[in-house]
N, C-alpha and C positions, 0 to 999 in steps of 0.2 A: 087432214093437216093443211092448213093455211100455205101460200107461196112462201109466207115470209117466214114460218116456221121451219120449213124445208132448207130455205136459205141458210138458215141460223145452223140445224144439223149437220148440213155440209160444210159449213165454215169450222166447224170443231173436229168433222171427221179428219178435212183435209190438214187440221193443225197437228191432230194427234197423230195422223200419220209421218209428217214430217219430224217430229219428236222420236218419232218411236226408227226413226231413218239416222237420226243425226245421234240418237242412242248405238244403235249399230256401229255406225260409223267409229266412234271413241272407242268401241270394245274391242274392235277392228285393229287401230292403231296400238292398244296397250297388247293388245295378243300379240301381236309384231314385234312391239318393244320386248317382250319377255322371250321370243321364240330368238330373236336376238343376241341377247343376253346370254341367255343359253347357250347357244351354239360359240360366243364366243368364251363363256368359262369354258366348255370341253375343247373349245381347242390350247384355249391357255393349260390347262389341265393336260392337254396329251402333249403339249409341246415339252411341258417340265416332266411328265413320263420320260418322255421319249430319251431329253436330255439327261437325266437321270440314269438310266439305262444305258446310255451311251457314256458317261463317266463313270459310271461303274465297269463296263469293260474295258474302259481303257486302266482303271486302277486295277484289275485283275491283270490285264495284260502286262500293265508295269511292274507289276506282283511278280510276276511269272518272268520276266525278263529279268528279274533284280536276282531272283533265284538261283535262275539259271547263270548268272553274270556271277554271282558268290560260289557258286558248286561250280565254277570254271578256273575259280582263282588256284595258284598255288595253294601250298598249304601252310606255306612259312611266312604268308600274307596276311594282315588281318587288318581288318574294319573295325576302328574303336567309332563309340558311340560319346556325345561330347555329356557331359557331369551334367552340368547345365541348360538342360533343356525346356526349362521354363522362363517364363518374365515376371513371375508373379511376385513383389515386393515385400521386402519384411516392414512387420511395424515396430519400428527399432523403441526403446523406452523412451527416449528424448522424443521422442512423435506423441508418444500418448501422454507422456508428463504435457507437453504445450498444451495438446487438445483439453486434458483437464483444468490444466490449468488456468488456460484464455476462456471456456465456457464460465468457469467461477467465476471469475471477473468481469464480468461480458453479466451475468447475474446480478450483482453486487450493485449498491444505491452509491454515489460519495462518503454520503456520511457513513456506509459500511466499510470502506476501505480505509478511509481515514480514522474512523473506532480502530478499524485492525493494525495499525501502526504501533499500538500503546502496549504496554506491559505495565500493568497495575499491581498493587495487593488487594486480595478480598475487600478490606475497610473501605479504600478506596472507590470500590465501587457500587458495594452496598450501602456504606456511612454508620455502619455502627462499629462499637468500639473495638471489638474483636470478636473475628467468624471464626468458628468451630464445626460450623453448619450450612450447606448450602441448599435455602427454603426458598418460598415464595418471594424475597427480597432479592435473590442471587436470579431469579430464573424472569425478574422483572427488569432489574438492570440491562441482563444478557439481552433482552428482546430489544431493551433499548441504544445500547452499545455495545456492538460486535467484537471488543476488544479482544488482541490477538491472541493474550497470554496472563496469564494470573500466577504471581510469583509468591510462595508460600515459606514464611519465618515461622520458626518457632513455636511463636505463641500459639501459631495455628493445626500444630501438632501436639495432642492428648494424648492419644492412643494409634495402634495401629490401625482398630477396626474404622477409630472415627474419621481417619484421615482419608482410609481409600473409600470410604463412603462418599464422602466430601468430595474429592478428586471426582468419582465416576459422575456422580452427580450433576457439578459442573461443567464436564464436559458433556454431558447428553442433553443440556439448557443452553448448548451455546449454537449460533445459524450455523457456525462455521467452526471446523477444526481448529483448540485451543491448545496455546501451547501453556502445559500444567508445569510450574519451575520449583524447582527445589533451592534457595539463595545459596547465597554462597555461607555466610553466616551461620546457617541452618546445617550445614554440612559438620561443621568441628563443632555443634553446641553437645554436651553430654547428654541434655534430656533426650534430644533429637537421634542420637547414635542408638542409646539403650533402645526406645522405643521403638526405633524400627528396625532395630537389628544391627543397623548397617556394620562389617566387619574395617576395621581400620588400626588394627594391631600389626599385621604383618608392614615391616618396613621396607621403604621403596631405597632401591638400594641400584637400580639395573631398571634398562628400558622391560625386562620380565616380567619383573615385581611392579613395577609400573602399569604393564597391561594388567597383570593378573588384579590388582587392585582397579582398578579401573572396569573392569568388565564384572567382579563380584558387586561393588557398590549401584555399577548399571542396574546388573540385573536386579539388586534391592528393591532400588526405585522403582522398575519400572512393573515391579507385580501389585506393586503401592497405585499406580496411576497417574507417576511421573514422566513426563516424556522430554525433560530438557533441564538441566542442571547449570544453575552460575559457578561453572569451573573446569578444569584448571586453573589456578592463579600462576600464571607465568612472570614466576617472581624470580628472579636475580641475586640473593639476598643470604645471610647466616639463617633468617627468619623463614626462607622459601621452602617448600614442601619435598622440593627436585634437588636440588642441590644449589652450590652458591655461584659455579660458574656457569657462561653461558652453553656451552657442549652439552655437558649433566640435563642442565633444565632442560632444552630443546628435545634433547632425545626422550628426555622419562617424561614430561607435559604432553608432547604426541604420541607416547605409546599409551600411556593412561587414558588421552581424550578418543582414540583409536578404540580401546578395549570398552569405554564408556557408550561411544557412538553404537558399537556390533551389538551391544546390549539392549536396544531400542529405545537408547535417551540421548539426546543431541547434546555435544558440548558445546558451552560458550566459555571460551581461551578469555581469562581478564588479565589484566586490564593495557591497552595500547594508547600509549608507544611504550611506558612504565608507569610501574606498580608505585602507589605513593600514598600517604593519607591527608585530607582535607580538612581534616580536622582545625580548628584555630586559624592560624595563619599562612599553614601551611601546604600552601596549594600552590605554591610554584620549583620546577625542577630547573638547576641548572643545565642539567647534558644536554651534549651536543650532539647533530649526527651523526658527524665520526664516529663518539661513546653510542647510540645507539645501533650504528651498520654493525661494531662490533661482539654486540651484546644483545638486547633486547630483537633488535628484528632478527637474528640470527634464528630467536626462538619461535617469532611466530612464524618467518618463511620456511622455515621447516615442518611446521603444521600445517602451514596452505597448502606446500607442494604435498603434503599428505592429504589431502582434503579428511584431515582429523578432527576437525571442528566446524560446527555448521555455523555458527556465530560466535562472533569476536568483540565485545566489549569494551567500549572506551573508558581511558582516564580523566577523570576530572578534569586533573592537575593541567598547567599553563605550561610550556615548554618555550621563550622566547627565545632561543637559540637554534630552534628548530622551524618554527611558524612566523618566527619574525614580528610578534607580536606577544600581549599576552592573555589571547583567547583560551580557553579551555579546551582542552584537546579534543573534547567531546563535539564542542560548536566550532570547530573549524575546520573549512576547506581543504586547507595545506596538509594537515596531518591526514585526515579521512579521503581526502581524494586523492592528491597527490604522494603520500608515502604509503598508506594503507592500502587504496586499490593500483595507484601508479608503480612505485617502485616495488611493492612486495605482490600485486598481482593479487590480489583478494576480491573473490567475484561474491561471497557469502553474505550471511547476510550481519549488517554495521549496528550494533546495540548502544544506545547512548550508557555514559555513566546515570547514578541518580540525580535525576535531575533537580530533586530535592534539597541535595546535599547544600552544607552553604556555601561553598566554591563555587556554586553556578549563582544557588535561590538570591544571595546577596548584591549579585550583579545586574541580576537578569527576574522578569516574571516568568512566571508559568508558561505564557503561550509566547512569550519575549524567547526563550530555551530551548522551547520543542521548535518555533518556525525557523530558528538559528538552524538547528541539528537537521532538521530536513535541507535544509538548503545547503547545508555543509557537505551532504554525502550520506546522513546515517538514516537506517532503515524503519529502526524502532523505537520509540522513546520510553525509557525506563525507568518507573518512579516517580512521575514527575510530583513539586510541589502540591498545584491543584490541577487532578486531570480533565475536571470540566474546562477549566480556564486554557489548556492546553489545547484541549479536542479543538472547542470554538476557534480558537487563536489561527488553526492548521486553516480550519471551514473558511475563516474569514479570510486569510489569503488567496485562499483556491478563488473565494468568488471575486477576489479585486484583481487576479489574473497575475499577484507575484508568485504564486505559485503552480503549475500547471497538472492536471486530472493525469498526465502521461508520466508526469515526474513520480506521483502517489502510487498511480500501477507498476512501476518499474520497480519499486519496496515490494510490493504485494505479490507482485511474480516469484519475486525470492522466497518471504514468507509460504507462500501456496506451494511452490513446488519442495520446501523439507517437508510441509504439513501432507500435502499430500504424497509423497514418495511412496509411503507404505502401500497404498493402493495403484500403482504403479509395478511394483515389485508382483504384486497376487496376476496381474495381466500379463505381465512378460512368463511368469509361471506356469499360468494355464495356458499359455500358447506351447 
């Protein structure tokens, strides 16, 4: 072997050796690190022994002193223990009603919550002449517009089978819980009685007969697949259902929408501040407030403070000795906010009259009536003319900012929490 070969061998010896040094070395330090480690988990480990052990005899000891300290006492002495010895919170209904009902809305697009303001008929919103059927036309709209409530006349009762077909069907096509209505109308038509049974011979005579009707016709409905009816008519009148004064009305209209609501179909009380008809020319009342404090509100603040009716139903009719104007009770402020939710306290939910009818249609358009009624105070619009023209009318407000997305949810909250109560009711249950 060459010098210079020799040189080159020790030059690799002496590198590997240093390598194989500075290998050591790091193994050195991590064995350190770990032996470490170690020693400090077992002392952490024996210190929480330790301490462990020593709170345990001192809870044995205070065991033992507490004992002793009770087996010292007299005997005519005694130690109560307090009821109350947890902190753990109920979830009261009103907690989980919000919770369902802010997540729904907290869900929901504009134009669903603004759809759910409306109570249509079938035609309406299908467009054909008259539904007897709810098909691929009903379950297309519904995708399309979430409306809140589909209101059912007459014509749209055959049979019993084909109604509650109808009804179920409808309702299992809709995003959101519908309210399924029976009119008012439809209530005293004779086709409509025969055919679903409904009992209405026994005469209301007493807040009894009141309920007792009112809770048999519920339940009619509501094995039909109705869940909210237009009535009581809180009429005043020789022609009223209750009687002619207001005491009579008051008492048998609440015990009846009372006996209605237990049955699982909401009432809507009509029509406020009074009953009237629009017919011709005749869409405007004299009374006064006075005549109404004495009369008429008599009968619905005796229904609020019952909370016997979930919705309450305007009148068409102009009242200028009351509103100071002659708006329609339905589009106005004065009546719906300040005597309806102000003096008589009504948190429920505000139903317009028809908005159809010609006491409004002649005044007013379509989305001219509904953006009235929203701004006035009321929750739902009912019937309108054209409800395309109304839905848009609402939209278009929202987007120019006279009307605000918080005013729309503040209707929808009420709406959402009758619709959903029932599931409400099954969680308070199972707890």
């Amino acid at each position: 072997m060459s010098k210079l070969d020799e040189q080159d061998f020790d030059e690799r010896r002496l590198e590997r050796r240093k390598r194989r040094k500075r290998n050591q070395f790091i193994a050195y330090i991590v064995f350190i690190i770990i032996i470490v480690l170690l020693v400090g988990a077992i002392g952490t480990s024996i210190h929480f022994i330790h301490g462990a052990i020593v709170s345990r005899r001192r809870a044995i000891d205070a065991a033992e002193k507490l004992t002793k300290g009770v087996e010292e006492q007299p005997e005519n002495i005694v130690i109560e223990t307090p009821e109350n010895s947890t902190d753990v919170e109920e979830y009261t209904q009103e907690e989980a009603m919000t919770d369902i009902v802010e997540k729904v809305i907290g869900d929901m697009t504009i134009e669903d919550k603004v759809a759910g303001l409306f109570i249509i008929n079938p035609e309406q919103i299908t467009g054909v002449e008259t539904a007897v059927k709810a098909g691929s036309g009903t379950q297309e709209a519904l995708s399309k517009y979430a409306v809140g409530g589909i209101v059912y006349s007459p014509k749209n009762i055959k049979s019993a089978d084909q109604i509650k077909e109808m009804l179920v069907s409808t309702a299992s096509m809709s995003k959101f819980p519908l309210f399924t209505i029976l009119s008012d109308k439809a209530l005293y038509n004779d086709q409509v009685i025969e055919t679903l049974g409904l009992s209405l011979q026994e005469e209301i005579t007493d807040e009894d007969t009141a309920h007792s009707a009112g809770a048999t016709i519920g339940s009619t409905l509501f094995k039909y697949g109705f869940n909210m009816a237009m009535f009581p008519a809180n009429d005043i009148s020789e022609n009223g259902k209750f009687g002619s004064d207001a005491e009579s009305v008051k008492l048998r209209a609440t015990a009846f929408a009372t006996g209605l609501q237990q049955s699982g179909v909401s009432a809507c009380g009509y029509a406020f501040p009074v009953m009237g008809s629009s017919d011709g020319d005749v869409n405007v009342s004299d009374k006064t407030r006075d005549d109404l404090v004495v009369g008429e509100f008599e009968v619905f603040k005796n229904a609020i403070d019952s909370k016997a009716m979930n919705a309450i139903r305007m009148s068409e009719l102009s009242l200028p000795q009351l509103s100071g104007d002659d708006t329609p009770s339905t589009l106005s402020g004065t009546v719906i906010g300040e005597e309806l939710k102000g003096t008589l306290g009504y948190e429920g939910i505000v139903i317009t009259a028809p908005l159809g009818d010609i006491a409004i249609s002649e005044k007013y358009s379509s989305a001219e009536a509904a953006v009235a009624a929203i701004m006035a105070g009321a929750d739902m619009i009912y019937l309108p003319g054209d409800f395309t023209e109304a839905y848009e009318g609402i939209l278009q407000n929202i987007s120019e900012g006279r009307i605000t997305e918080e005013r729309i949810n503040e209707s929808i909250r009420k709406i959402m929490g009758i619709k959903y109560s029932d599931q409400v009711s099954q969680i308070s249950t199972s707890n």
